[in-house]
Structure formats: C-alpha cells, structure tokens
C-alpha positions as a printed Julia matrix, in Angstrom:
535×3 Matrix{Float64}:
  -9.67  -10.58   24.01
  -7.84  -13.09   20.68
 -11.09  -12.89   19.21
 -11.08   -9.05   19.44
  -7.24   -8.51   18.64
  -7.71  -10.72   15.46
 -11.17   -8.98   14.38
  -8.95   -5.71   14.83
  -5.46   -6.8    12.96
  -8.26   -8.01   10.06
  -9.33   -4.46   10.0
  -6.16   -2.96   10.55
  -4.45   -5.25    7.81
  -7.09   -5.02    4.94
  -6.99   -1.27    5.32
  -2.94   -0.9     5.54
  -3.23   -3.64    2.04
  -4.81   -1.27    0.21
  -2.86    1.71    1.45
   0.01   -0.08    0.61
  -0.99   -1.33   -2.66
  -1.71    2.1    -3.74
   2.08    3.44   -2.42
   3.24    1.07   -4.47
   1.57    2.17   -7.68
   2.41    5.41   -6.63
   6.2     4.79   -6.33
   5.76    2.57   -9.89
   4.21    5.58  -11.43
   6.75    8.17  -10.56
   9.71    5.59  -11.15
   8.58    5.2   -14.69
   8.04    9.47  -14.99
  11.37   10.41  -13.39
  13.23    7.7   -13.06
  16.52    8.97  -10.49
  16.21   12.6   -12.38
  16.36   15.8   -10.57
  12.43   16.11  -10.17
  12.23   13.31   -7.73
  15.57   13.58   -6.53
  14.8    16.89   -5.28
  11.88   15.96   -4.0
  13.41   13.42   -1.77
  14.94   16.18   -0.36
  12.39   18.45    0.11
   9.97   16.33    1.42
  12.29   15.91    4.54
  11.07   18.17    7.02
   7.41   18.24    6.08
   7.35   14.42    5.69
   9.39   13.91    9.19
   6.07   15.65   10.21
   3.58   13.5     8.37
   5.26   10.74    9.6
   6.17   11.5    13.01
   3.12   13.27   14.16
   0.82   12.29   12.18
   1.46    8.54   11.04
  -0.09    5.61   12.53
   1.46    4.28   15.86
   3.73    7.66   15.55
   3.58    9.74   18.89
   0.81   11.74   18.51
  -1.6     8.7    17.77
  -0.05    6.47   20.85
  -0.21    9.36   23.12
  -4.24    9.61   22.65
  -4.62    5.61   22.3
  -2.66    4.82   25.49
  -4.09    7.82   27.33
  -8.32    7.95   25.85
  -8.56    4.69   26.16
  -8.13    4.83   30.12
 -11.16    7.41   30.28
 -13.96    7.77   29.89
 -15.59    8.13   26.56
 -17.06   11.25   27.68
 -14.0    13.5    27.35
 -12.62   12.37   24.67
 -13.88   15.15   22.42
 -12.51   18.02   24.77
  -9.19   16.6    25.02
  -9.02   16.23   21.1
 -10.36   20.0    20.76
  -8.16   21.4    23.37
  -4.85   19.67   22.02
  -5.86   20.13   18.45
  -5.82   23.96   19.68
  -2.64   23.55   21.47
  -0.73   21.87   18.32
  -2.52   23.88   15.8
  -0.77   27.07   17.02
   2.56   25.74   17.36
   2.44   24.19   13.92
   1.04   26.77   12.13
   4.48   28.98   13.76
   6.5    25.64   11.98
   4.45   25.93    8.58
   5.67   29.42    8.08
   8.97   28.78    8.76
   8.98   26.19    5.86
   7.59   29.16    3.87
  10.04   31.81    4.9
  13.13   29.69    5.75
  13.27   27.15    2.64
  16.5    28.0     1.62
  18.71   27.91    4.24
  16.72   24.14    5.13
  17.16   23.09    2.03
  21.13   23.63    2.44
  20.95   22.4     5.81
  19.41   18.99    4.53
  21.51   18.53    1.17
  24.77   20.81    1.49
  26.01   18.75   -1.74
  23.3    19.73   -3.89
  24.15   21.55   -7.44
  22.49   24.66   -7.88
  19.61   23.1    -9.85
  18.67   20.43   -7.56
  18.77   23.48   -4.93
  16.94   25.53   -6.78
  13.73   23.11   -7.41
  14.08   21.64   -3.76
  13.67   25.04   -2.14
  10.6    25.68   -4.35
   8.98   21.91   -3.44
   9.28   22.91    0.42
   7.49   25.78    0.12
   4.49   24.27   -1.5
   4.67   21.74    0.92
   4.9    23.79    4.27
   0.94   23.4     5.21
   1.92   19.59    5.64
   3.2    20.74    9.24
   0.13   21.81   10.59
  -2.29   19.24    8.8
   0.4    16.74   10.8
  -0.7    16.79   14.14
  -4.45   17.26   13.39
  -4.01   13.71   11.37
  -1.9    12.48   14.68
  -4.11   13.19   17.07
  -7.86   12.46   15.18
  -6.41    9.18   14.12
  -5.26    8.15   17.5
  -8.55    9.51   18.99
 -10.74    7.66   16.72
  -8.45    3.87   17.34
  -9.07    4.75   21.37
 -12.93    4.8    20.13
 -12.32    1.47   18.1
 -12.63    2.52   15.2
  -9.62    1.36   12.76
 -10.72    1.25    9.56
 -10.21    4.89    8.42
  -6.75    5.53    9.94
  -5.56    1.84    8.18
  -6.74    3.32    4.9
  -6.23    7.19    4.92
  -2.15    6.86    3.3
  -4.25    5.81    0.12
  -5.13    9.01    0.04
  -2.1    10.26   -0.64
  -0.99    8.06   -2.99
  -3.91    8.56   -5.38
  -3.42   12.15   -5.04
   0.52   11.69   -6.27
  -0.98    9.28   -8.8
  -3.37   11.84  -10.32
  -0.88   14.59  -10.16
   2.01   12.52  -11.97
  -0.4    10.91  -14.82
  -1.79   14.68  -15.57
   1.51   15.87  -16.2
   2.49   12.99  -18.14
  -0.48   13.12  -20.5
   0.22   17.21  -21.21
   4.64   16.44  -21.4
   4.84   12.56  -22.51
   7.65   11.07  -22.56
   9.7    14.74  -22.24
   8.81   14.65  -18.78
  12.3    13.38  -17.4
  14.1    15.92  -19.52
  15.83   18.54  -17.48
  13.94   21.2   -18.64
  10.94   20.16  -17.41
  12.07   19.44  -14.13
  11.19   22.66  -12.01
   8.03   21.84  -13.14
   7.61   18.27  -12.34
   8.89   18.71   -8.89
   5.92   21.42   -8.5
   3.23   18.89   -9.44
   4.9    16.42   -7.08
   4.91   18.66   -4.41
   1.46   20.04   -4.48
   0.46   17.08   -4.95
   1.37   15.64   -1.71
   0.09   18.65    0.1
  -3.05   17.47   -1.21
  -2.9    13.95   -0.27
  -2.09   15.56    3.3
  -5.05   17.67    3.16
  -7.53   14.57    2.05
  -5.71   12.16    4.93
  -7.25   15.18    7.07
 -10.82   15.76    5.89
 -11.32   11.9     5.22
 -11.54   11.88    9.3
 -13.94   13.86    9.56
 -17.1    12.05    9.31
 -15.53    9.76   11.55
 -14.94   11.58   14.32
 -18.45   13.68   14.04
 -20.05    9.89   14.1
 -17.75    9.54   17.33
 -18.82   12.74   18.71
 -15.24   13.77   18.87
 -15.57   16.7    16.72
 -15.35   20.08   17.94
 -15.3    23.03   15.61
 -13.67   25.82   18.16
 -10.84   26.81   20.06
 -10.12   25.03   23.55
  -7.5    26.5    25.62
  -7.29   24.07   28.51
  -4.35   22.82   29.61
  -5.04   22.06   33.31
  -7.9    19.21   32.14
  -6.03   16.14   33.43
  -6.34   14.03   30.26
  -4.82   16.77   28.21
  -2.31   16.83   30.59
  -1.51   13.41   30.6
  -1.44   13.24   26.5
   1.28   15.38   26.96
   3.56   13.74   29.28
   3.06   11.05   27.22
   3.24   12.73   23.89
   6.44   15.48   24.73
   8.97   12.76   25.5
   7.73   10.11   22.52
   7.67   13.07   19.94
  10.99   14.2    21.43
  12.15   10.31   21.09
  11.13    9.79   17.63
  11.55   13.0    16.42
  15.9    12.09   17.11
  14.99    9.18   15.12
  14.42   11.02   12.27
  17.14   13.18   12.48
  19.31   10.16   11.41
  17.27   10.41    8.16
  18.82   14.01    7.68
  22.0    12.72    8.71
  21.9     9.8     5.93
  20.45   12.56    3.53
  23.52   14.48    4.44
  26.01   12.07    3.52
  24.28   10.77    0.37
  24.09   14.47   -0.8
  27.38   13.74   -2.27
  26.44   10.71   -3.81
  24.21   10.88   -7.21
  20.68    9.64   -7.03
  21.06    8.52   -3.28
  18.58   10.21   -1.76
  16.01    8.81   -4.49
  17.34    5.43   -4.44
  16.83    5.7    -0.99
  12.97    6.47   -1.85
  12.72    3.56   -3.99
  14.31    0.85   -1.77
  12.19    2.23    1.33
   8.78    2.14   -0.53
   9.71   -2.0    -1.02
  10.55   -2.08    2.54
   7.44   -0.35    4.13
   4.71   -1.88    2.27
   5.29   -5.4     4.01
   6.69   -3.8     6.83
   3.83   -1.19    7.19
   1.44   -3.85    6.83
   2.44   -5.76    9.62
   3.58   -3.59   11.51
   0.12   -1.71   11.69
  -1.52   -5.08   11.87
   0.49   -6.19   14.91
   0.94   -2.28   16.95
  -2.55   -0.8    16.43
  -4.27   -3.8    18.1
  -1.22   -4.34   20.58
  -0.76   -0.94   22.46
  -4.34   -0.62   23.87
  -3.96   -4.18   25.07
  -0.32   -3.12   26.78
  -1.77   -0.16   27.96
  -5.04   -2.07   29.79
  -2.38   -4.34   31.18
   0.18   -2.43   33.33
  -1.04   -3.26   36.63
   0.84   -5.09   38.65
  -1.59   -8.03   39.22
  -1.91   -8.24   35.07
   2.26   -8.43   35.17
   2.19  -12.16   33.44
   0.14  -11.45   31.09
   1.64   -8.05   29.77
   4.98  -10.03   29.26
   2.83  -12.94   27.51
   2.07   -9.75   25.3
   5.04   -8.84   24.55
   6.24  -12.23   23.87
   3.86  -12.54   21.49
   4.39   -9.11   19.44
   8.34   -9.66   19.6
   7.66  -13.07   17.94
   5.24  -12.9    16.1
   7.05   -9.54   14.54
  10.73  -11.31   13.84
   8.66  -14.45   12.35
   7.04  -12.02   10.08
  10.45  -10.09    8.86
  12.99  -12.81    9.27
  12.16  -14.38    6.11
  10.96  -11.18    4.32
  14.13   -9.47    4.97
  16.1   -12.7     3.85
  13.99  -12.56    0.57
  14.87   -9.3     0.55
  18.75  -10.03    0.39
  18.84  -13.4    -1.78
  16.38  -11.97   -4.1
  16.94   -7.77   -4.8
  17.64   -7.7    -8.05
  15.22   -9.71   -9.97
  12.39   -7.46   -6.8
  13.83   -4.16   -8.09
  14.07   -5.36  -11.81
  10.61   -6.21  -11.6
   8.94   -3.57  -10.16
  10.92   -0.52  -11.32
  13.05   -1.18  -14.4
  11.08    0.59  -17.1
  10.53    3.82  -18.5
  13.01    6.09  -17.14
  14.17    3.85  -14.45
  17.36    2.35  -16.29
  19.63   -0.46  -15.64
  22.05    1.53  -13.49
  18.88    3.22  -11.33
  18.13   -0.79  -10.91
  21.78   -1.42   -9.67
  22.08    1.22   -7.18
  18.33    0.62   -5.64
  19.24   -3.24   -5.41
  22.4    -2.81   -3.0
  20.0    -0.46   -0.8
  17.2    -3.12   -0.79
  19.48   -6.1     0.47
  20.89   -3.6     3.18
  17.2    -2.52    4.43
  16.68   -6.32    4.28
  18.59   -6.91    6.91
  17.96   -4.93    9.34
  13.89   -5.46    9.11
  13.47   -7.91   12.03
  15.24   -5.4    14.72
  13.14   -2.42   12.98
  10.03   -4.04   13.79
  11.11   -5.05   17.27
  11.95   -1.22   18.18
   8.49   -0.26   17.45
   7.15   -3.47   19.58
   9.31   -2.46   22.66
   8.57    1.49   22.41
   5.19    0.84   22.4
   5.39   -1.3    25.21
   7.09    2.11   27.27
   4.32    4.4    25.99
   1.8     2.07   27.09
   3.65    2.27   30.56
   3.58    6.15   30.37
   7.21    6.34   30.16
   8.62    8.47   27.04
  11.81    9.18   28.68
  13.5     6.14   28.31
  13.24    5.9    24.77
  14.28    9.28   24.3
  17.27    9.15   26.02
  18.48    5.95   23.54
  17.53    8.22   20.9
  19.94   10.96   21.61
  22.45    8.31   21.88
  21.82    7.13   18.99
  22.15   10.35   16.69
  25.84   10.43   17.71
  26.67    6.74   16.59
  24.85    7.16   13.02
  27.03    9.81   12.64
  29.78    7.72   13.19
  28.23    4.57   11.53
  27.39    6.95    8.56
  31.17    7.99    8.11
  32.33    4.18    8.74
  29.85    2.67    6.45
  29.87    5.03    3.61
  33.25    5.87    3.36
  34.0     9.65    4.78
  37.51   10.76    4.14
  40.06    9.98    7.15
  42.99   12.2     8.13
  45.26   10.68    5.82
  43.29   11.54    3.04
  42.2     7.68    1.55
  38.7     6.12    2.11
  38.1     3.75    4.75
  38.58   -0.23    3.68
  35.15   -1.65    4.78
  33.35    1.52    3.13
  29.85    0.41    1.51
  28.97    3.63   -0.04
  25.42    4.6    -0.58
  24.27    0.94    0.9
  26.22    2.19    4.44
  23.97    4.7     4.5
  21.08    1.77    5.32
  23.68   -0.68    7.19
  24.61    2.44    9.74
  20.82    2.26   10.77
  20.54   -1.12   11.03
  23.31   -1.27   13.33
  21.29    1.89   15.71
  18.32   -0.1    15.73
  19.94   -3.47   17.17
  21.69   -1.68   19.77
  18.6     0.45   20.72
  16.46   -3.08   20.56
  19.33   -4.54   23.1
  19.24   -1.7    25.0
  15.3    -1.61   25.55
  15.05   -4.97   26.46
  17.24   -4.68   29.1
  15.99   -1.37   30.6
  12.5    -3.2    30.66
  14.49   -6.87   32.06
  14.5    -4.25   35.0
  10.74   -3.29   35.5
   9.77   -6.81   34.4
  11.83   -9.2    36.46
   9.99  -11.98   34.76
  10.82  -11.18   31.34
  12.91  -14.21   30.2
  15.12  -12.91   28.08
  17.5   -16.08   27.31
  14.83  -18.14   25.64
  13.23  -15.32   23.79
  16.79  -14.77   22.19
  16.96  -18.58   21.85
  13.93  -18.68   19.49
  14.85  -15.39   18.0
  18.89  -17.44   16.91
  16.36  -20.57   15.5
  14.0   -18.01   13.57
  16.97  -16.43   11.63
  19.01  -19.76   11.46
  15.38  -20.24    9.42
  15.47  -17.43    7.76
  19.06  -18.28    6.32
  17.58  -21.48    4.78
  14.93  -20.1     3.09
  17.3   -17.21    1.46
  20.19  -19.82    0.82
  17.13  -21.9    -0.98
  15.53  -18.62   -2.64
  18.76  -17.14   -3.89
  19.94  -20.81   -5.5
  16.92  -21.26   -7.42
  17.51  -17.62   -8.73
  20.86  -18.25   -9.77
  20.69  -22.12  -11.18
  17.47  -21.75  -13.27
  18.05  -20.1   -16.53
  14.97  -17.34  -16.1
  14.03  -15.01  -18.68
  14.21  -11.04  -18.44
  10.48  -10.3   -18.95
   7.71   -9.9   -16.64
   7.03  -13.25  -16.67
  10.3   -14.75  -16.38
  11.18  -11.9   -13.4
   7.67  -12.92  -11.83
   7.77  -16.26  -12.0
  11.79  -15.9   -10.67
  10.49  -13.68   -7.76
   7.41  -15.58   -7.48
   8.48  -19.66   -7.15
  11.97  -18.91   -5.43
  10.12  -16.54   -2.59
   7.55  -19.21   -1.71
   9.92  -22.07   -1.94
  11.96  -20.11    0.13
   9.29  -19.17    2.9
   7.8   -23.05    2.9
  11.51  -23.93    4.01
  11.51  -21.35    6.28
   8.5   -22.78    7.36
   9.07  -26.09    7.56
  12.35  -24.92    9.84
  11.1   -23.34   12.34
   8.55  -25.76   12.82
  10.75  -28.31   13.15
  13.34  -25.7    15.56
  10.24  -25.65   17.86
   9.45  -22.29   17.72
   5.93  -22.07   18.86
   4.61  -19.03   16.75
   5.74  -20.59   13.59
   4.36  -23.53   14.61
   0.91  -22.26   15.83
   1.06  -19.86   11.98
   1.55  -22.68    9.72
  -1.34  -24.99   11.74
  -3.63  -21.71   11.43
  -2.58  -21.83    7.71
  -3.35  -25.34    7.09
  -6.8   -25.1     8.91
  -7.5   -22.52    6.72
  -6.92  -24.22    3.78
  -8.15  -27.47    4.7
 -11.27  -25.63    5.28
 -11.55  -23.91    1.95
C-alpha cells in the first residue's frame, strides 16, 4: 500500500507541477497585459459563477470527482461506465438549464456579485459571463470523468488537464498583445481584452473536457448516449454522496461572493485577490493534489470497523504531513511577500502600488494555509465515510460568520457612522476566511473525535503547537535576512533575496522540528538526506 500511495502522489505531483507551472505563467502573462485594469478586474468578477463551477464540480478532489472515487472504487469495474453515462445524463440536463441562465440572466448576476461596480466595469463583466456560460455544463462532465478515471487508477490526465487552461489563456493574451502592444491596458481597449480573456477560458474548459477522452475510451468508460437510470444502485449512491458534498462546498464558495461583495467597493480588490490566490494555489494545489488524490481511496477502502486503527493512522498521517507542508510555506509567505510579489509580478503594467496591495493579501492567505489544507484532509475523510451532511451543515454556519468576519475585518460602517478600529481593509477580506476555516477544522475534528473514539486529539494538537512554533523560526530567520542584507531591486537581487532567505528559512524549520520530535519532519528530512546521499 506506501509503495502504491507514493508511486501515485509521484504521478499526481509531476502532473499538478506542470499544471501549476503553467498557471503561473498564465497569471505572469496577464499581470504584465493588464496589470489591476478593468479587463482583468472585470474578469475577476465574471468568472465567479462559471469558475465556482469549474472549480466546484469539476476540479480535482471537488465533489463531483470524490463522489465517483469514494463510490467506483467499491464496485466493480464493470459498471463503472453506466454509472458515468447515466450521471453524465443526469448533470448534463441540469447544467445545460444553469448555462442558459448565465446567457439570459448576466446582468442582474453581475450586480448581484459586484453591486459597487462603475458602469464600465459592469458593462464588460456582463459581456465576459456570457461568453463564459458553456463553462457550467462542461463542469460536471470534467467532475465526474476525472473522478471516474482516478477510481480506474489512472491519475496522470486529471493532475495535468488545468494546463490546459492555462495555455489556452496564454495563447489568447499573447495574440492580443502582438495585434494592440503595449495599448492593451488602455481603457479603450478594455471591452475587448476582457472578450479574449473570457473566450479564452471557455476554451481551456472545453480542452480540460476533450483531453479525457481518450482516457476514458482506453478505460472503457465512455458512452456516447443518453442513460436515464436513476434506480441503478451505484448511481444512486454517487448521489447521496455527491448532493450533500456539492451542497457543502458549494456554501463554501459563496463566501467567495461574499468577499467579492465587500471588495466591490474597494479598487482592484477583486484582482488583487486573483493575483495573491494564484501564489497561494500553486504550492498549495500541488500538495494538496499530491496528498488527497492518493488519500481518499485509501480512507474510503478503510471504513470498516476492523480497519478502525489504521484509518486514524491515515488520517494522522494526511493532517501531518499537510501542516508540515504549509506551516513553513505560509510563514514564507508572511516574512517574505513583498520581495515574492515584487518578483513575480512587478513589471509591465503591474506597478508599484498593484505590488503593495497584492503583498498585504499574500501575507494574509499565508496564514491561514495550514488550516486550509487540513479542511480538505478532514472532508475527505467524511466523504470517504459516505457522510456529506456533516460538512454541509458547518458550511451553512459558516456563510453567516464570514459575513460578519467580512464586516469586522474589512471595516463596514457601524451605526455611529466611523470605521471599526481593528479594520484590515482589503487584507480582512482573506483574514475573515482564515478565521472560517480554523473553526470549521475544530469543529470537524471533534464531530469525527465522536465516530473515532481513538482519535487522539491532544497529541496531534501537540505536534501541530511544535510544527508552527517551527514555522515561526524559519519566518523570524527568513524575514531577518530580508531586511539586514542590503539586496538589490533586480531579478537577481529579488531572486537571490527570495531564494537564500526561503531555504535558510525552511532548513531551520527543519532542523526544529526535528529536534521538537515531530515524527513526519523527522522521517521527511531522513527521506531527504537518503536521497541525496544517494545521488
């Protein structure tokens, strides 16, 4: 079973790389054409609703591909190609119903997302949604052939498909910029740069569909025709499953429209927002594909009741292993944001004050990395248990405290008419959902303390404290060396600034939690040094 869960996360990991080396270029190219100018701005806003979709139904461990790994790979290989035709029927229909509702309904969405827009920004958001409506149905057919291909072990496509994507947005933008040049950021043009933008990602959509294909036809999971079947009992399982987690996730996201709402009245939010995200995902989508993808089959083989030890040796090990990985990440993230954002982004049309605003929102998403992670670890450990409700029900409870969190940390107007003291602006917007996601991580933990009387939560939280007393070190360490040496303001003095104070800041980390006795840091850095010692 290690040697299969590593041979997996190896898949799994060099697939998500190159996915997330290509978001990356895509996010430098459009930072350099746009910059925080009403194209991308827009977009950020338009993209909502059809990218809640991508995401949420079709994204990797979303609900859609855990329902069909945690449910196909309990039967028997035989029916997994009826189940995928007869929900891929089922979905299609209700989606394509959603897809022309972008189409007809783009205004009043667009005003429901941003009500601070100007009319411009309005104008060329409404237009983006529209041309990105078909997203919504190409969705759940990504969803559920992606999570029906990982139940037939194969991981390599779904790990790579968001490249797709990306080099569709990367095409797109460069085209435009060789016919406008460098007038491409001027307001005039910007109706038509956030058309290329958005028809451009419906693209990307369309290849992360067709590039499963020949996948699933080598699988003999592909059927061409309509299956209405909803009695079969594996389609009827995928949907117990796969109502309550889409239900659950899909609250999550409404917190994103509820930060979009509040940062409509702050300019260039919603794209700094973009910006400080893409950072965040690409090591957090990396490992967070590399740890969940292999993990929930192996949670969902192991809810028996005679298999209870090792399930909670399981999740021991994703929980750890997980806040080991963004502990020091996140602290990097903090002691080190504006030499990262200076680095990557500051060119072109992506200015000094762009830089500024993009660096508070970095630090914030920094921190809450380690309890974002551990979310995803514990939901999937509830899926693979077949129960969506639980999660759910912290979701709705946690739509009403981002509200509040959102008018706390931002700084809403109170009844006397002055802003709150311990307002953050646009950074409370990332702050509010760190806070949801510790409480939701609390509250999980202690819902499953109750199926798993075993679970032993006091020393899991004890190696958790030592991990970030770790993490502390290596940012205190990191953000001195920043500071004291004199760097330059080139690439090479911002990479070499980014580059020696990171690593001298993870080897302390390191070297602390070895030394605090945490064993996963401990077993890492041996695997490291065999490695090398090897080589």
């Amino acid at each position: 079973m290690a040697r299969s869960l590593k041979g997996i996360a190896l898949i799994v990991t060099f697939g998500t790389l190159l996915s997330k080396f290509g978001g990356l270029v895509r996010q430098l190219v459009i930072a350099a054409a746009f910059g925080v100018g009403a194209a991308y701005d827009a977009y950020n806003y338009a993209y909502v609703l059809p990218g809640f979709l991508l995401i949420l139904l079709g994204g990797i461990n979303g609900p859609f591909h855990s329902a069909m790994v945690s449910v196909l790979s309990r039967r028997p290989r035989a029916e997994g190609a009826h189940v995928l035709a007869a929900l891929n029927t089922s979905v299609s229909a209700l989606l394509i119903g959603v897809t022309l509702l972008f189409v007809l309904a783009a205004d009043p969405l667009i005003t429901l997302v941003g009500p601070g827009l100007n009319a411009d920004l309005h104008r060329i958001a409404v237009v983006q949604l529209q041309v990105m409506a078909p997203m919504a149905l190409l969705a759940g057919l990504i969803g559920l052939g992606f999570g029906s291909l990982n139940a037939a072990d194969e991981f390599w496509i779904p790990a790579v498909s968001p490249l797709m994507s990306s080099l569709a947005l990367i095409v797109g933008v460069l085209g435009l910029w060789w016919q406008l040049g460098d007038s491409i950021a001027v307001p005039g043009n910007a109706l038509l740069g956030g058309v290329v933008l958005a028809a451009a990602t419906s693209a990307g959509a369309l290849l992360q569909w067709l590039i499963q294909l020949p996948a699933l036809i080598r699988q003999k999971l592909a059927r061409f025709q309509l299956v209405w079947d909803w009695n079969h009992p594996g389609v009827r399982e995928v949907w117990r499953v796969m109502g309550p987690a889409t239900l659950s996730s899909g609250m999550l996201q409404i917190n994103v429209f509820t930060d979009l709402f509040f940062a409509s009245g702050i300019i260039g939010a919603a794209a700094g927002l973009g910006y400080a995200n893409l950072l965040v995902q690409t090591p957090l989508g990396l490992i967070s594909n590399a740890l969940l993808v292999p993990l929930l089959p192996t949670f969902s083989r192991l809810v028996a009741p005679e298999q209870r030890d090792e399930l909670v040796a399981r999740i021991r090990q994703g929980l750890m292993l997980s806040t080991a990985a963004m502990v020091p990440l996140g602290a990097l993230f903090v002691a080190l944001g504006g030499p990262i954002v200076a680095l990557v982004y500051e060119r072109g049309a992506f200015d000094a004050d762009a830089a500024h605003l993009v660096t508070g929102l970095l630090m914030a998403y920094g921190l809450g990395m380690p309890a974002y992670l551990a979310r995803d670890v514990l939901v999937r450990v509830f899926y693979a248990m077949g129960d969506g409700t639980t999660p759910f029900r912290l979701s709705v409870a946690g739509i009403g405290l981002n509200v509040v969190f959102d008018w706390l940390l931002v700084g809403g107007p109170t009844p006397w008419g002055n802003q709150l003291p311990f307002s953050f602006g646009a950074p409370g917007l990332v702050l509010a959902t760190v806070v949801i996601n510790v409480i939701t991580c609390a509250a999980l933990l202690l819902q499953l303390k109750k199926r798993l009387i075993s679970l032993p939560l006091s020393q899991w939280s004890g190696d958790g404290l030592r991990l970030c007393l770790a993490g502390l070190a290596g940012a205190c360490l990191a953000w001195g060396l920043s500071v004291v040496i004199g760097w330059t303001d080139d690439l090479i003095g911002l990479s070499l600034q980014v580059g020696l104070s990171g690593c001298l800041g993870l080897g302390l980390f390191a070297w602390c939690g070895t030394a605090l006795g945490v064993p996963e840091v401990r077993d890492l850095v041996r695997t490291v040094r065999q490695k090398i010692r090897t080589r």
